[in-house]
C-alpha positions as a Markdown table, in Angstrom:
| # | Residue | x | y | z |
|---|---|---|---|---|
| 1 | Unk | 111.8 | 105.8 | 78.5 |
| 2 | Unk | 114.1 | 106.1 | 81.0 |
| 3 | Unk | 117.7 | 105.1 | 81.6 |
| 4 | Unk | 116.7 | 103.1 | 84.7 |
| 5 | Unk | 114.3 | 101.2 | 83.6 |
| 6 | Unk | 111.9 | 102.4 | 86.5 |
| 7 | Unk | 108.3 | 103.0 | 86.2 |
| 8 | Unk | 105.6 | 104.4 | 87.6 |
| 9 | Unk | 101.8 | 104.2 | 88.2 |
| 10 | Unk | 98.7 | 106.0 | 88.6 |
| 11 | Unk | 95.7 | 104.6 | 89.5 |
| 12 | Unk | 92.5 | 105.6 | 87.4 |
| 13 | Unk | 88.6 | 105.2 | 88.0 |
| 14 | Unk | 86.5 | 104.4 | 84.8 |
| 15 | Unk | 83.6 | 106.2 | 86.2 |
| 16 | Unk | 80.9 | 105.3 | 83.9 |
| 17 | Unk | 81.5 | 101.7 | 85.3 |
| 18 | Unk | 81.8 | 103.1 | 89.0 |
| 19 | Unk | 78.6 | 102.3 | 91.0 |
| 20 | Unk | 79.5 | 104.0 | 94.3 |
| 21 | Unk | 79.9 | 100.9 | 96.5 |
| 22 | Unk | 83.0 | 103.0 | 98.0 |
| 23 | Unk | 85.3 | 99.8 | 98.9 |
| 24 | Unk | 87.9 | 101.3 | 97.1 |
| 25 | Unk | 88.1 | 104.6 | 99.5 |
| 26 | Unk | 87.8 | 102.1 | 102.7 |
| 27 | Unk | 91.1 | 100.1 | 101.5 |
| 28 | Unk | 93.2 | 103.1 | 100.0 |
| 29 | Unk | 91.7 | 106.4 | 101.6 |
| 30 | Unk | 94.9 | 107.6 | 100.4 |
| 31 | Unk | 94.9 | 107.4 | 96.9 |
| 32 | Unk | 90.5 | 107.9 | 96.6 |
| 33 | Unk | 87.9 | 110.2 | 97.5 |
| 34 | Unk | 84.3 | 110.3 | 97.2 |
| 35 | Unk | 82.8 | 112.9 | 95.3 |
| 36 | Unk | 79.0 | 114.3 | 96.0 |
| 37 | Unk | 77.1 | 112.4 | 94.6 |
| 38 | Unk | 78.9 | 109.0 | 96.6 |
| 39 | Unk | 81.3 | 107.6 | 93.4 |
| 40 | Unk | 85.2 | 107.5 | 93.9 |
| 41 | Unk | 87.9 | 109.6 | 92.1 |
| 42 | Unk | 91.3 | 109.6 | 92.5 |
| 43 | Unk | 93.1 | 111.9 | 94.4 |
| 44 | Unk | 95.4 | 114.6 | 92.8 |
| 45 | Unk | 96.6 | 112.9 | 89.4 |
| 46 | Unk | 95.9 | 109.4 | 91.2 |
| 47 | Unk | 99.8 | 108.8 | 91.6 |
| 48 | Unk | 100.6 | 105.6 | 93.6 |
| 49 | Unk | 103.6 | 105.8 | 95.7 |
| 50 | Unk | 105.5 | 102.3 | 96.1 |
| 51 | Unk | 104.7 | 102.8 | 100.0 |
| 52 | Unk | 100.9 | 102.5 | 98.7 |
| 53 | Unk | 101.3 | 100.3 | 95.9 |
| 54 | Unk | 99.5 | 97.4 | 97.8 |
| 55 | Unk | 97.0 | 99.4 | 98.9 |
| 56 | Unk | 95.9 | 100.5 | 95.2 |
| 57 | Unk | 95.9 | 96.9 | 94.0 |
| 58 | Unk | 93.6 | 95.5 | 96.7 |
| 59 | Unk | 91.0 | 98.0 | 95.8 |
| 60 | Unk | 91.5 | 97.0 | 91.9 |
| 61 | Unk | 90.9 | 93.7 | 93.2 |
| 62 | Unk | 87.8 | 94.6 | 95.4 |
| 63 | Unk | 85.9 | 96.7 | 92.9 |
| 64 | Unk | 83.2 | 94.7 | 91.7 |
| 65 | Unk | 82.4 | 97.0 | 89.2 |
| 66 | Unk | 86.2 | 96.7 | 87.6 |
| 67 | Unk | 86.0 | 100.5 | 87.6 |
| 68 | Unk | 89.7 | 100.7 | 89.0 |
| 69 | Unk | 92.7 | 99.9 | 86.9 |
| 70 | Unk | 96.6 | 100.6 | 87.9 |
| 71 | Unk | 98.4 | 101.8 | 84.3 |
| 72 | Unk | 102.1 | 102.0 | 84.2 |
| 73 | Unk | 103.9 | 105.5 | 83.2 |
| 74 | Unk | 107.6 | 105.8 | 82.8 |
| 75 | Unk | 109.6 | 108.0 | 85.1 |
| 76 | Unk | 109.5 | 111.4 | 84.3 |
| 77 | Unk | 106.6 | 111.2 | 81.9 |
| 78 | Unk | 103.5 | 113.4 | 82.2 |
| 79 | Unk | 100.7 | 111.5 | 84.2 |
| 80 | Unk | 97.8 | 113.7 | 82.6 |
């Protein structure tokens, strides 16, 4: 945990539950790409900045599959 308190987040795809409907890539292109076959993964760990926080939560909200989720990691912990 860290002194300050801060935190930070990563967004992750579930993709069993991922149907390839893509609105997740339209609203944060960003933070998703589409892999081969047409279903989202994150991009690099899936690290959200603060700058793209609202961004990553309107796709949560806009997946109607509820394949996206934002989890919370403490500063300076390992996102893997």
């Amino acid at each position: 945990m860290s002194s300050s308190g801060e935190s930070a987040w990563r967004l992750v795809v579930n993709t069993e539950k991922c149907q390839g409907h893509n609105r997740c890539q339209v609203l944060a292109a960003e933070l998703i790409e589409i892999d081969d076959l047409g279903f989202a993964k994150t991009k690099g760990d899936g690290a959200v900045t603060a700058a793209l926080m609202e961004k990553a939560r309107l796709a949560v909200k806009n997946c109607p599959e509820y394949a996206l989720r934002l989890e919370r990691l403490e500063k300076g912990s390992d996102p893997s």
